[in-house]
C-alpha positions in Angstrom: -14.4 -1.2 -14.1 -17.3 -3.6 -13.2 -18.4 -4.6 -9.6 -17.6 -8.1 -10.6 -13.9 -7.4 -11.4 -13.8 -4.9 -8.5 -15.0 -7.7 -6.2 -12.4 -9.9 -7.5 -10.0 -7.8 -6.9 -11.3 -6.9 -3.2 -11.0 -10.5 -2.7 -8.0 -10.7 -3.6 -6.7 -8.2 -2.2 -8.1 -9.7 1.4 -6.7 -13.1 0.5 -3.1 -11.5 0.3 -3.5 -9.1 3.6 -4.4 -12.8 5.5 -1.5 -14.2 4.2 0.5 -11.9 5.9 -1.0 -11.2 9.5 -3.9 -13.2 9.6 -3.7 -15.7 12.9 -3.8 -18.6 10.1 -1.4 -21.1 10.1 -0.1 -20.5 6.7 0.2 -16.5 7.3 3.0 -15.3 7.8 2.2 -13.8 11.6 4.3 -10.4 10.7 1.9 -8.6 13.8 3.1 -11.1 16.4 4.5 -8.5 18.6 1.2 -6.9 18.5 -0.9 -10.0 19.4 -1.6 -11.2 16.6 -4.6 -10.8 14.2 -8.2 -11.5 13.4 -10.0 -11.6 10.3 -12.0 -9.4 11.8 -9.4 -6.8 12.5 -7.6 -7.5 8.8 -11.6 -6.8 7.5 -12.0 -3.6 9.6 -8.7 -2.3 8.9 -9.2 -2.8 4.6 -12.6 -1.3 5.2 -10.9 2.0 6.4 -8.2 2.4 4.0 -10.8 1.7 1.2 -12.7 4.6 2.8 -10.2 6.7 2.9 -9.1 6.1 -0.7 -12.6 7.1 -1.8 -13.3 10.3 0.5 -10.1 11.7 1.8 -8.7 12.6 -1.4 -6.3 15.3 1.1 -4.4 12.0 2.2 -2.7 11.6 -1.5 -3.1 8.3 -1.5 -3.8 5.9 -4.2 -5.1 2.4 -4.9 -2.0 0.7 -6.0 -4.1 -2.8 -7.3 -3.6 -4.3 -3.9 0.0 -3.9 -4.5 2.6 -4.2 -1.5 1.9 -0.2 -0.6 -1.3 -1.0 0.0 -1.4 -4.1 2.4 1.1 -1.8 4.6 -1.6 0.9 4.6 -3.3 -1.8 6.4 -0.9 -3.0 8.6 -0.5 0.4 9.6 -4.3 0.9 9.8 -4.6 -2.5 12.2 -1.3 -1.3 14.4 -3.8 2.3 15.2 -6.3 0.2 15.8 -4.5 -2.0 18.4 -3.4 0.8 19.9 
């Protein structure tokens, strides 16, 4: 796989987690009850569960192409966070 596609695909991936609990107006605000959330907190939170894909293979998790398992990962990665 090549960086380019992989950056894509990051992007992508990013795009779709703000869609969902970014503090947009178009998102779909599913963290409300937690305050909302930043960008920055939707960045830090993707940055941790792409670290943990690549060096905690103990966790058993897998990429799933920035599939619905994985922006949960997130979500559950920002609710920790917010803790």
């Amino acid at each position: 796989m090549n960086n380019l596609y992989q950056e894509t695909t990051l992007e992508s991936f990013t795009d779709y987690v703000k869609s969902f609990y970014g503090s947009g107006s178009n998102s779909l605000n599913y963290l409300d009850e937690y305050g909302g959330c930043t960008d920055q907190e939707i960045d830090r939170a993707i940055s941790e569960y792409m670290f943990t894909l690549l060096n905690e293979p103990q966790n058993n998790y897998t990429w799933g192409s920035g599939d619905s398992v994985d922006r949960e990962r997130v979500r559950d990665i920002i609710i920790k966070n917010k803790g």
